[in-house]
PASEBA-1860 file (N, C-alpha, C; in nm, 3 decimals):
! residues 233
1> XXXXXXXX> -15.290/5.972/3.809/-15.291/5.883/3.927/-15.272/5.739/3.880 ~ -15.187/5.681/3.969/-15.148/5.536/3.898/-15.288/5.457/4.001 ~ -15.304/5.355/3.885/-15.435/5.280/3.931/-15.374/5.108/3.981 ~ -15.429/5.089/4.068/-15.419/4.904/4.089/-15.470/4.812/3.981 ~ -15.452/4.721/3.862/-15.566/4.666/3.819/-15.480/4.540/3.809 ~ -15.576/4.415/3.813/-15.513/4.284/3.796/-15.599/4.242/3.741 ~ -15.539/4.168/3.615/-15.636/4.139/3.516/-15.544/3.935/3.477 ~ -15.655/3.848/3.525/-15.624/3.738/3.508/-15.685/3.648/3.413
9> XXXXXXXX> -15.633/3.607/3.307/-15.709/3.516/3.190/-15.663/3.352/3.229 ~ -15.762/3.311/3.322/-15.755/3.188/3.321/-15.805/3.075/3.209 ~ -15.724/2.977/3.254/-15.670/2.882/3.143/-15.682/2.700/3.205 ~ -15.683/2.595/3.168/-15.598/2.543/3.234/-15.479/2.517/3.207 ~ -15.417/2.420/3.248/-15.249/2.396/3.218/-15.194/2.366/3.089 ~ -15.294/2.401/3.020/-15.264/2.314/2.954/-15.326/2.426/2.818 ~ -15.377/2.523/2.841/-15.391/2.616/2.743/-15.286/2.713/2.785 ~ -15.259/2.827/2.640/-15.109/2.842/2.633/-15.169/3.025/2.589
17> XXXXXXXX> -15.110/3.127/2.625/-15.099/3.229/2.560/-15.101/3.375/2.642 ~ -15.111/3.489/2.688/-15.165/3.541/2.779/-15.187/3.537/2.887 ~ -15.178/3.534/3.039/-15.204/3.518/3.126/-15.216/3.627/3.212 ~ -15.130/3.675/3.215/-15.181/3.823/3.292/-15.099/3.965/3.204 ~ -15.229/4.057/3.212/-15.196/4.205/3.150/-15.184/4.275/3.239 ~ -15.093/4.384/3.252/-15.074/4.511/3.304/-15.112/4.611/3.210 ~ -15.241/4.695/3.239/-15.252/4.878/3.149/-15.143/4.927/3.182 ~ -15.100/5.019/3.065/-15.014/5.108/3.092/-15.082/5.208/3.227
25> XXXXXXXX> -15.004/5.284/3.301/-15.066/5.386/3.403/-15.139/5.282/3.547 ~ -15.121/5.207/3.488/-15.144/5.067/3.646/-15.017/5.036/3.653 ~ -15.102/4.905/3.771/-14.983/4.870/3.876/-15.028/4.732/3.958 ~ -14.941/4.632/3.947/-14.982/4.556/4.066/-14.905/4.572/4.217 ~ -14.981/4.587/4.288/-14.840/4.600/4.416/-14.858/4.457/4.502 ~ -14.783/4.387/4.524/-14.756/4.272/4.645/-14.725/4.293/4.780 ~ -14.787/4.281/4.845/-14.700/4.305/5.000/-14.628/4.197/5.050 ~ -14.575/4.217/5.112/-14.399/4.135/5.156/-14.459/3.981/5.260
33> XXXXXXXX> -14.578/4.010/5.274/-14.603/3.864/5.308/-14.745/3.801/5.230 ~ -14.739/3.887/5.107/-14.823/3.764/5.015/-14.728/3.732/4.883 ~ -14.833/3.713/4.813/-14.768/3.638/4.678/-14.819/3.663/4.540 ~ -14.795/3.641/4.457/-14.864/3.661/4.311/-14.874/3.533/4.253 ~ -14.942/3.482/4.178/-14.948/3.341/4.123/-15.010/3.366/3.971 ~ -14.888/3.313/3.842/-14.943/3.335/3.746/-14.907/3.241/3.674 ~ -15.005/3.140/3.657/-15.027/3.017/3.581/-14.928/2.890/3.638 ~ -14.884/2.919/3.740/-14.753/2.852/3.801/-14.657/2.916/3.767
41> XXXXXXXX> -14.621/3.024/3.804/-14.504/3.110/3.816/-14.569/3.221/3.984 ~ -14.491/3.188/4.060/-14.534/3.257/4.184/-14.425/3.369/4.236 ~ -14.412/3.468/4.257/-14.347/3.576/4.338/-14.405/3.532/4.430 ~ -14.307/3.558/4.563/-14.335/3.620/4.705/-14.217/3.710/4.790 ~ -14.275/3.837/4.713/-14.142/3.919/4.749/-14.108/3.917/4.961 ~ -13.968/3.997/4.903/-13.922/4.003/5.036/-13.989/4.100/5.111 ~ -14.018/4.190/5.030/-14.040/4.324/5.086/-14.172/4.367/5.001 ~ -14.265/4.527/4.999/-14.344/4.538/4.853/-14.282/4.567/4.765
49> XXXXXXXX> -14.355/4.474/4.654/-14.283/4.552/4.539/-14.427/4.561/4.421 ~ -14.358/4.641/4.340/-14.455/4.724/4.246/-14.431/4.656/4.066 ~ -14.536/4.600/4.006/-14.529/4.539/3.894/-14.584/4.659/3.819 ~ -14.505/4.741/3.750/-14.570/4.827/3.645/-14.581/4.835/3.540 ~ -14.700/4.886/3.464/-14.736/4.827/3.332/-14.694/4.933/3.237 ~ -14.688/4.901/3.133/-14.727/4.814/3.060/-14.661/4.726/3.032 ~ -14.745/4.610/3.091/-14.634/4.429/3.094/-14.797/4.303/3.106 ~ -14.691/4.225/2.989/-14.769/4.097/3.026/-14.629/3.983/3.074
57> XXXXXXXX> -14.724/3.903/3.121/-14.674/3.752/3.115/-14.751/3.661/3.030 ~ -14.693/3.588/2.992/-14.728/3.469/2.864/-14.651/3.350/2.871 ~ -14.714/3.253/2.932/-14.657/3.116/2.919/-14.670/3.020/2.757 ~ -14.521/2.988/2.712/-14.479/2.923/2.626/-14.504/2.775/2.605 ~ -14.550/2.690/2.554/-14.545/2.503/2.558/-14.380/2.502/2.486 ~ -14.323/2.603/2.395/-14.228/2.552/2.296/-14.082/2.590/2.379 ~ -13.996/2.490/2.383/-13.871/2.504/2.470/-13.791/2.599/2.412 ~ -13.699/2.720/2.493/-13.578/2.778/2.415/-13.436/2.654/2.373
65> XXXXXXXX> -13.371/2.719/2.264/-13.318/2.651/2.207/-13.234/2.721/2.219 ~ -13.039/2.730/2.283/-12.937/2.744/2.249/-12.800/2.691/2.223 ~ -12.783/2.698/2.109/-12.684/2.578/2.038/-12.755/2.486/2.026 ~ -12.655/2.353/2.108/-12.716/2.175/2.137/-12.765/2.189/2.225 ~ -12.816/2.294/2.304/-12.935/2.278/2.454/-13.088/2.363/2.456 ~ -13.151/2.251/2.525/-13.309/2.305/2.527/-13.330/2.333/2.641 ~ -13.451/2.399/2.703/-13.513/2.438/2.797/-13.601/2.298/2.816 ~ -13.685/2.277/2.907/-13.793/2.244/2.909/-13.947/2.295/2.818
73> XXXXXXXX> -14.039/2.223/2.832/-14.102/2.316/2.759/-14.238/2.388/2.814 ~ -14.154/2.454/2.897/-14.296/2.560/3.001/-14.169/2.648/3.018 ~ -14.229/2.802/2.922/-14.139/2.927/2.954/-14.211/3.044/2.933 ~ -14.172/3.113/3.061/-14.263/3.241/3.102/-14.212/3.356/3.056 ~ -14.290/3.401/2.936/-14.207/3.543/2.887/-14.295/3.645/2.934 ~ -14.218/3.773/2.999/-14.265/3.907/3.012/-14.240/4.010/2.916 ~ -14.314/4.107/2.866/-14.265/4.182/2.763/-14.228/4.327/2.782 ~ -14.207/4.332/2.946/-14.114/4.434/2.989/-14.045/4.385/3.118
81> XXXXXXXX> -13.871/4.411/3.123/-13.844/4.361/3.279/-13.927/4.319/3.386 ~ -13.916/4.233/3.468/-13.931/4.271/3.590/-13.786/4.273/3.707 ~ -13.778/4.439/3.736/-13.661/4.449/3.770/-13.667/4.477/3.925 ~ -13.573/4.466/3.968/-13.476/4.517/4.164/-13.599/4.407/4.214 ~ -13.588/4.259/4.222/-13.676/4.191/4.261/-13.603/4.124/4.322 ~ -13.611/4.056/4.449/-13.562/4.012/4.594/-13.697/3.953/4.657 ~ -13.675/3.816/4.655/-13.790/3.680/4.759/-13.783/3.553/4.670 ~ -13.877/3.532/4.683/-13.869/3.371/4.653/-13.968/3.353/4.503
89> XXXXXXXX> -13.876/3.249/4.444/-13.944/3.258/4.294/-13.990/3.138/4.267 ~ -14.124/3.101/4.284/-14.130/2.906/4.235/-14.195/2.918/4.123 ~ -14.153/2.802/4.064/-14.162/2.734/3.892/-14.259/2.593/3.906 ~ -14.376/2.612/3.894/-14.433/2.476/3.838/-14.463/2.443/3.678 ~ -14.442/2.339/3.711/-14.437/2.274/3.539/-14.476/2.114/3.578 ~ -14.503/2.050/3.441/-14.605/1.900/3.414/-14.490/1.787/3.395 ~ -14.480/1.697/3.460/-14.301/1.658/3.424/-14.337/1.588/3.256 ~ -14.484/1.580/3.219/-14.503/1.579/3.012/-14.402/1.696/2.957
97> XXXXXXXX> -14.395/1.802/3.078/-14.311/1.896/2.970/-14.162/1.907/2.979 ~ -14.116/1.815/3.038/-13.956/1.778/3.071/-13.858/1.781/2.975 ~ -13.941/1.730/2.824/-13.842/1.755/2.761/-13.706/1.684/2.742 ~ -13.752/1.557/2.805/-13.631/1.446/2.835/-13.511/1.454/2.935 ~ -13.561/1.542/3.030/-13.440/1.596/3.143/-13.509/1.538/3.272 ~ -13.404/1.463/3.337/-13.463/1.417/3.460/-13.472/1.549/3.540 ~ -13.589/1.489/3.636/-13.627/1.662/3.732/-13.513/1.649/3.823 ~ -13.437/1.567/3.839/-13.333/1.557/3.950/-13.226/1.637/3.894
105> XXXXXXXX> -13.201/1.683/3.798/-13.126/1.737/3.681/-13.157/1.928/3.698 ~ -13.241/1.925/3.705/-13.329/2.051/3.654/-13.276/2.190/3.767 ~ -13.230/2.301/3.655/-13.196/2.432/3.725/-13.281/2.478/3.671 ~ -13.301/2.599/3.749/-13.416/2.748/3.717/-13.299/2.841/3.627 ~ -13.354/2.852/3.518/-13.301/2.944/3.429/-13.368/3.087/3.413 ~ -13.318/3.218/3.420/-13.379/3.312/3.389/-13.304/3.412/3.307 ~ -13.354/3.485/3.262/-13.320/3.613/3.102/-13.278/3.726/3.137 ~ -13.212/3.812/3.181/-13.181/3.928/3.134/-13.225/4.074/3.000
113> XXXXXXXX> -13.230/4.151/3.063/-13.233/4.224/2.946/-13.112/4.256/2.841 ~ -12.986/4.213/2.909/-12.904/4.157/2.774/-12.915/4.045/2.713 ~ -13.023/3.967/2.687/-12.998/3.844/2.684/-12.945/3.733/2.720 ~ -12.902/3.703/2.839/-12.815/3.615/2.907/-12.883/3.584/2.966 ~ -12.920/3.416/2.971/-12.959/3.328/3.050/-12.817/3.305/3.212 ~ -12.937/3.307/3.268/-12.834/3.274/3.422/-12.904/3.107/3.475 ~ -12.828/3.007/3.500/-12.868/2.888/3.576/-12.862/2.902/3.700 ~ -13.003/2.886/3.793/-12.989/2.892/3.896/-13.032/2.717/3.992
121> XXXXXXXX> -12.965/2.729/4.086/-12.954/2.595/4.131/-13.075/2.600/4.245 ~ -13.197/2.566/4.187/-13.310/2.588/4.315/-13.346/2.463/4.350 ~ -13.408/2.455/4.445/-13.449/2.333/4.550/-13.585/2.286/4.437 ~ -13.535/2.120/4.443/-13.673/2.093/4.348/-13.752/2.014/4.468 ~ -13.880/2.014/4.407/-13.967/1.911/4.483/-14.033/1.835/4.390 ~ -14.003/1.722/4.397/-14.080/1.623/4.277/-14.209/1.588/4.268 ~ -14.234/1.574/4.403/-14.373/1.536/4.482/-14.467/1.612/4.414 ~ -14.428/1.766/4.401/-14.544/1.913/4.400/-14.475/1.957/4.270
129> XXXXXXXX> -14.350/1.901/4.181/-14.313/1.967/4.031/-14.318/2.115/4.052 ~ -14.241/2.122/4.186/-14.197/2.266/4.175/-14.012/2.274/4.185 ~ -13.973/2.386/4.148/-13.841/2.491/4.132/-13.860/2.599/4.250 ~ -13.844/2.629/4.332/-13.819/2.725/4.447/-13.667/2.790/4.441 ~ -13.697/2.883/4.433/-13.542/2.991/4.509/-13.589/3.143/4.551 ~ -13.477/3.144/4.663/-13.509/3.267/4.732/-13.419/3.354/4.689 ~ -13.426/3.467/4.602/-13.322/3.557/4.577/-13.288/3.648/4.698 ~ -13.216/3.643/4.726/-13.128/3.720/4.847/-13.071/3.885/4.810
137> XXXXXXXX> -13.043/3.848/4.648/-13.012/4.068/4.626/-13.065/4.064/4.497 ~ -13.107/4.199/4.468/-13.173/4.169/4.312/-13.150/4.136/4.223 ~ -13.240/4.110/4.136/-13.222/4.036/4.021/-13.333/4.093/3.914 ~ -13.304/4.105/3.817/-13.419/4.170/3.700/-13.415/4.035/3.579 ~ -13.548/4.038/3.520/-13.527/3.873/3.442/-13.690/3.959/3.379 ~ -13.655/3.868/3.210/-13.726/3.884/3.128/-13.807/3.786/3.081 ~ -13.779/3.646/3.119/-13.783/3.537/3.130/-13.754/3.440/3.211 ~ -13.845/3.279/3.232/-13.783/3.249/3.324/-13.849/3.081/3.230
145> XXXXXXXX> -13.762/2.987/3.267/-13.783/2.855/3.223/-13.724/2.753/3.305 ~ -13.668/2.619/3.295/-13.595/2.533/3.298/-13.498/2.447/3.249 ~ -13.371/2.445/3.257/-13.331/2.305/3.181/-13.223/2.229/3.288 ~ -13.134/2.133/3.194/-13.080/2.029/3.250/-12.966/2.146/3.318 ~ -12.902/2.104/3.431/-12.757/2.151/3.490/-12.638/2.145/3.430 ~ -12.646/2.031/3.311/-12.537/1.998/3.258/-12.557/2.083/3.104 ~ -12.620/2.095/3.092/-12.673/2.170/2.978/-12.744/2.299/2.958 ~ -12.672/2.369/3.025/-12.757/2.492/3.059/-12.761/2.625/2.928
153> XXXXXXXX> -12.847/2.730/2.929/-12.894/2.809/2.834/-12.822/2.892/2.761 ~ -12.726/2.921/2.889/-12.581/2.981/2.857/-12.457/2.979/2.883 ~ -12.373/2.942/2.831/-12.249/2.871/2.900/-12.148/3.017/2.951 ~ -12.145/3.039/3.056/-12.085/3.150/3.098/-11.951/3.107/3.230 ~ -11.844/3.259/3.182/-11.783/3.180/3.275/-11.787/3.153/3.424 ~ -11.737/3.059/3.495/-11.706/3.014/3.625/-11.633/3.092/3.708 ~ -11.710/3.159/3.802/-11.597/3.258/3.860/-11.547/3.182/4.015 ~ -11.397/3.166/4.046/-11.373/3.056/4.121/-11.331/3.125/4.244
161> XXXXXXXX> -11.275/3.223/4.238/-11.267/3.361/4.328/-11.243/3.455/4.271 ~ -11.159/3.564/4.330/-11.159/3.702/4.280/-11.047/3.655/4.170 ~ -10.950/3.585/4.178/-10.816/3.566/4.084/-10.879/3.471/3.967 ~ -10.919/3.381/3.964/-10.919/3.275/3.865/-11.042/3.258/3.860 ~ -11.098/3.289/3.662/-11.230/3.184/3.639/-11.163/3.125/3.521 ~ -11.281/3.011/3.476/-11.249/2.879/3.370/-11.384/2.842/3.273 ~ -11.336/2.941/3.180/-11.453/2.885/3.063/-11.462/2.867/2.924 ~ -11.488/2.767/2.851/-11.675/2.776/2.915/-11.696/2.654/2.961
169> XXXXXXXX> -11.804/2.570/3.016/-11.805/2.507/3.108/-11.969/2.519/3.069 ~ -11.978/2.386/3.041/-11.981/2.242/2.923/-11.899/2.290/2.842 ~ -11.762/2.244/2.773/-11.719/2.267/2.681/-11.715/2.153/2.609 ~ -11.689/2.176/2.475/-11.660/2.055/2.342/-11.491/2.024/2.283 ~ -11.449/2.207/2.289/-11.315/2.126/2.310/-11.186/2.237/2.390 ~ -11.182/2.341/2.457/-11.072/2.362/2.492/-11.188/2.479/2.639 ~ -11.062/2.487/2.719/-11.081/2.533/2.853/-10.986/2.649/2.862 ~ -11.071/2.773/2.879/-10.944/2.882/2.915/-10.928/2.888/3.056
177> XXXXXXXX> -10.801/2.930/3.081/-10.797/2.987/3.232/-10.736/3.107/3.236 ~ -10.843/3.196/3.321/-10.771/3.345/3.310/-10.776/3.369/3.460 ~ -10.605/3.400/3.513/-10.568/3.417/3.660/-10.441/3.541/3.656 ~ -10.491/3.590/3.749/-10.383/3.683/3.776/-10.207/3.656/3.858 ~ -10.275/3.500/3.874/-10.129/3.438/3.933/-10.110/3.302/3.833 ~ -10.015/3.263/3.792/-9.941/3.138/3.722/-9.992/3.023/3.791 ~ -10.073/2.914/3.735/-10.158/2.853/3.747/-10.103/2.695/3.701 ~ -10.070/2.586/3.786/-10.065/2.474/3.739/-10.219/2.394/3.727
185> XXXXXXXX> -10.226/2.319/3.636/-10.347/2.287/3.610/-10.344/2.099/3.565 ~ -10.433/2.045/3.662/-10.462/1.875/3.647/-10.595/1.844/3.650 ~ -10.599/1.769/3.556/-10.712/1.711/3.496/-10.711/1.593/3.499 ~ -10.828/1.533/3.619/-10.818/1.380/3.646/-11.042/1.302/3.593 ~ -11.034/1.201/3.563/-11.120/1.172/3.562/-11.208/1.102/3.693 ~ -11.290/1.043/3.667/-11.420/1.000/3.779/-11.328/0.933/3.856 ~ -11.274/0.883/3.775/-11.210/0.755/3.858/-11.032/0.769/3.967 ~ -11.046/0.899/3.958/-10.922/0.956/3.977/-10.787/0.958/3.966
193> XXXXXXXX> -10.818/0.915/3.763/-10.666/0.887/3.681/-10.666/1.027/3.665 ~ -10.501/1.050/3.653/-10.473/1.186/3.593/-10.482/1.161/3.490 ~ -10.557/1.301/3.373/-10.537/1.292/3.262/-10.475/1.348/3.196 ~ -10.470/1.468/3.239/-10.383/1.628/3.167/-10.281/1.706/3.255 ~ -10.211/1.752/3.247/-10.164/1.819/3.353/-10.011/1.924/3.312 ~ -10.056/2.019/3.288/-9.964/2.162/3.270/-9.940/2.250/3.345 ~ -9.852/2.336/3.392/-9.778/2.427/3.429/-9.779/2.570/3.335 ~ -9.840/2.636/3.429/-9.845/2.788/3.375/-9.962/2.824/3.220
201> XXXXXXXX> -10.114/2.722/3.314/-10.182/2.719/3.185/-10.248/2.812/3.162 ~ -10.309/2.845/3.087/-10.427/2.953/3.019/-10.498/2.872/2.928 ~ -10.437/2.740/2.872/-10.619/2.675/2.778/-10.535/2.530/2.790 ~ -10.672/2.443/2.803/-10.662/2.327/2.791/-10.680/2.282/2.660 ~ -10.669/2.187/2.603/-10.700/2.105/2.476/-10.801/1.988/2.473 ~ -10.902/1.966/2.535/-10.967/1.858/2.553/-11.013/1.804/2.426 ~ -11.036/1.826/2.322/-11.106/1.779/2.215/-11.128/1.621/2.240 ~ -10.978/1.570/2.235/-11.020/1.445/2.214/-11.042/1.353/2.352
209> XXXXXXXX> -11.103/1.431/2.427/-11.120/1.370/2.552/-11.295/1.325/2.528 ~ -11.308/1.210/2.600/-11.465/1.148/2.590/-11.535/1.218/2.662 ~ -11.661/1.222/2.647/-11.766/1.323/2.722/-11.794/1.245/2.833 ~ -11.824/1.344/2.931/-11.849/1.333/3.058/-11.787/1.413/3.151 ~ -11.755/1.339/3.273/-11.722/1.482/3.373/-11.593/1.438/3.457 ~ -11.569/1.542/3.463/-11.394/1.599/3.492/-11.385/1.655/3.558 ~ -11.227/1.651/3.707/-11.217/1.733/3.788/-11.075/1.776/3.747 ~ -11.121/1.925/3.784/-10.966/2.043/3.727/-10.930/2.110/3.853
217> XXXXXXXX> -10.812/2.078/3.902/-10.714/2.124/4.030/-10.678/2.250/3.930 ~ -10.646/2.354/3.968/-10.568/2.482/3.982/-10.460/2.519/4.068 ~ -10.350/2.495/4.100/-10.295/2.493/4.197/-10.161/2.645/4.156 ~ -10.145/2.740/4.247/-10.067/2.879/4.242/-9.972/2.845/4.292 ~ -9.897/2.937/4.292/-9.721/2.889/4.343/-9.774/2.932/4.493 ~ -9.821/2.940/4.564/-9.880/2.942/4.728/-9.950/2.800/4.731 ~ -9.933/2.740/4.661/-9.999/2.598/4.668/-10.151/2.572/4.680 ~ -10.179/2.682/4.637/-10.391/2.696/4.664/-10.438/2.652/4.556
225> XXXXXXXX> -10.527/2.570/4.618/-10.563/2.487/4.506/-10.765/2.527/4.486 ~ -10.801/2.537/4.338/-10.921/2.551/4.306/-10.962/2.429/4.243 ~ -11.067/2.353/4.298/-11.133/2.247/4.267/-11.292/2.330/4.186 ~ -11.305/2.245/4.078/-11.433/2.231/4.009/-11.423/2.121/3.886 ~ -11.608/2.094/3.891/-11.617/2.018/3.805/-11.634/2.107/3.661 ~ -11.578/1.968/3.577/-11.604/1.981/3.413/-11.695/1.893/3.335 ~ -11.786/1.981/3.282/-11.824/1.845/3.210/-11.733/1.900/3.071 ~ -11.716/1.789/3.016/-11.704/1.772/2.855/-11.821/1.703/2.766
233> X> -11.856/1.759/2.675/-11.965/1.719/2.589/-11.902/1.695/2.467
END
């Protein structure tokens, strides 16, 4: 028989390690109009859902590190999925643990069990140093942290519709484009000089372009044009 048990090791904010255990053969269950709260990491599913053990959560002080980009430094590791999860996910954190990223800056990052960080663009509140988002279809995450938008955990590509994505994105020096239709491609800066501009591209050359941010037209022989930003770093 699977058992209910919730087992909470309070802390304050400021102590670091453990926070909540799941026994194997337990279970936490949530109902669809409450919430879970663990150390400032809150579920409030859409619907019930079932936390089964054997799982902890453990809040981190030390930021993830990939490549030239950091997290913040408040990161919530679980040491088994939590998977098919759908509602709302808020992130509090101390803006001491910022990490040099303005909060105006700041996406919700979360882990995969392949390892892939995903940036998610959640509503901040500065006032209350929270991250809010409502996941709308599931999502499974092994982790969950913060960092800058411009600098995010994993640089993955941009999918712009079903025909054309462009990555990677922060890049340092070249831009692929992979489309199923012949693709003219312009590259103008802030100020809206053209800078680049080819016919029938698949990679840009930016190297020696200065860092900062860039807008890339895509334009198909139907004249449809895909707008997004670039940063260059």
């Amino acid at each position: 028989m699977i058992r209910s048990i919730l087992i909470f090791i309070f802390g304050t904010l400021n102590s670091f390690g453990q926070t909540l255990s799941i026994a194997s053969n337990s279970s936490i269950i949530v109902n669809s109009n409450s919430s879970i709260s663990v150390d400032g990491l809150e579920l409030a599913p859409s619907e019930a859902y079932i936390v089964s053990g054997p799982n902890t959560i453990d809040r981190s002080d030390t930021a993830i590190v990939v490549g030239e980009n950091a997290s913040i430094n408040r990161v919530y590791e679980l040491s088994a999925e939590l998977s098919d999860y759908s509602g709302r996910l808020n992130f509090k954190y101390l803006e001491s643990e910022l990490n040099s990223i303005l909060e105006a800056d700041l996406v919700l990052e979360v882990l995969d069990v392949n390892g892939t960080w995903t940036s998610i663009a959640a509503t901040i509140n500065e006032a209350n140093n929270t991250l809010s988002y409502d996941f709308t279809e599931l999502v499974g995450f092994t982790s969950v942290t913060a960092s800058d938008f411009s600098a995010s955990l994993t640089v993955k590509p941009i999918i712009l519709d079903d025909h054309v994505r462009v990555y990677p994105n922060p890049t340092t020096d070249f831009l692929h484009i992979v489309s199923n239709t012949v693709q003219k491609a312009t590259l103008y800066n802030t100020a809206g000089q053209k800078i680049l501009e080819t016919n029938n591209a698949t990679k840009l050359d930016v190297i020696d372009l200065p860092s900062g941010v860039y807008l890339l037209n895509l334009t198909n022989n139907q004249n449809q044009i895909s707008s997004f930003k670039i940063i260059k770093k």
